[in-house]
C-alpha positions in Angstrom: 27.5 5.2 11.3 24.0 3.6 11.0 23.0 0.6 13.5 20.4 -1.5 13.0 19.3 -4.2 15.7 17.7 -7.6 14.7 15.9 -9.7 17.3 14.4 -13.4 17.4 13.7 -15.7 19.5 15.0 -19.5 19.3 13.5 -22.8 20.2 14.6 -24.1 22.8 16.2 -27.6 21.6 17.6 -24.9 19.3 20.0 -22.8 20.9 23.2 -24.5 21.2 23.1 -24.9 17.5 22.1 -21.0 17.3 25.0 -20.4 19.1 27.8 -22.4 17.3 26.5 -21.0 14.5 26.9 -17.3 15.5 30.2 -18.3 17.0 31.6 -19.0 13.6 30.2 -16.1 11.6 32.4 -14.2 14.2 35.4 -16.2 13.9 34.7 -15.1 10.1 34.5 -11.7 10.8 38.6 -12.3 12.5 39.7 -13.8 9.9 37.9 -11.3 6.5 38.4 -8.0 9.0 35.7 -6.3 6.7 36.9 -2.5 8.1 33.6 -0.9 7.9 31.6 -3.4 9.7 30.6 -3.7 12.9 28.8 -6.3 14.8 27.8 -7.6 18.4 25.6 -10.3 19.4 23.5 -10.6 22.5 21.8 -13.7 23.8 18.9 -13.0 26.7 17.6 -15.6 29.4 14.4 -16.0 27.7 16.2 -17.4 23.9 16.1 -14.5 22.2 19.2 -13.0 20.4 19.8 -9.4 19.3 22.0 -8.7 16.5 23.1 -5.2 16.5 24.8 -4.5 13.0 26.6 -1.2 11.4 28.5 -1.9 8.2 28.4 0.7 5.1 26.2 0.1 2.0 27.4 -3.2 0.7 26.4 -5.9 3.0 28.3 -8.6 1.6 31.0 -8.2 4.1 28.8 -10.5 6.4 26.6 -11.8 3.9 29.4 -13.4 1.6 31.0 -15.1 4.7 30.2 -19.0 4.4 29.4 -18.9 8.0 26.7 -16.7 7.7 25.6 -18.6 4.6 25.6 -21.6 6.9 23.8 -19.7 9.9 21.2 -18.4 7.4 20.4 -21.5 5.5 18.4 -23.3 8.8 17.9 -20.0 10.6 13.7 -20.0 10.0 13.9 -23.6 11.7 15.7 -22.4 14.6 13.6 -19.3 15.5 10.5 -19.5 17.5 9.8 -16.0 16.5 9.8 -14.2 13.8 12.7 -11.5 12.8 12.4 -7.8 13.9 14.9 -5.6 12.5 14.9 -2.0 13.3 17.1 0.9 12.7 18.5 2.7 15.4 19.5 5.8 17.1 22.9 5.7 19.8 21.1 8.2 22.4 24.0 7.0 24.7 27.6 5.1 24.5 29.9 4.9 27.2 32.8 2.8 25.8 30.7 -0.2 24.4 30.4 0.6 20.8 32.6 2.7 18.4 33.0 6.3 18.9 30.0 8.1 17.3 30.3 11.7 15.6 
């Protein structure tokens, strides 16, 4: 399984609205079950979020949601930084993500 990891910062007067809005793509998530994706967001003390995101070639299982529409559609206005996406490597996993091969 691929991982990739997407980090931004948000403005402060920002992150409440940041956060509703990832709360809902999750409750999305419960509600489609898209099987082959897998998703965790993190939120530091400093504002920034990091998505980490596996999910197999077709990305519409999250981007088809209309919460993620709705998270998308203001996101620039919320960030303070720009978006850094990067893929990954698992080097370790002790019980925290899916059981790699």
């Amino acid at each position: 399984m691929d991982y990739t990891v997407i980090r931004y910062g948000v403005k402060d007067g920002e992150l409440d609205a940041n956060r509703a809005l990832v709360t809902k793509v999750f409750e999305a998530l419960g509600e489609a079950a898209p099987p082959a994706m897998r998703y965790l967001v993190l939120e530091l003390d400093d504002g920034e979020f990091i998505h980490i995101v596996s999910q197999d070639k077709d990305s519409s299982a999250i981007t088809g949601l209309a919460a993620f529409k709705a998270f998308s559609e203001t996101h620039a206005q919320r960030r303070s930084t720009p978006v850094r996406r990067s893929p990954v490597k698992i080097i370790g996993n002790y019980r925290m993500l899916a059981a790699t091969e």
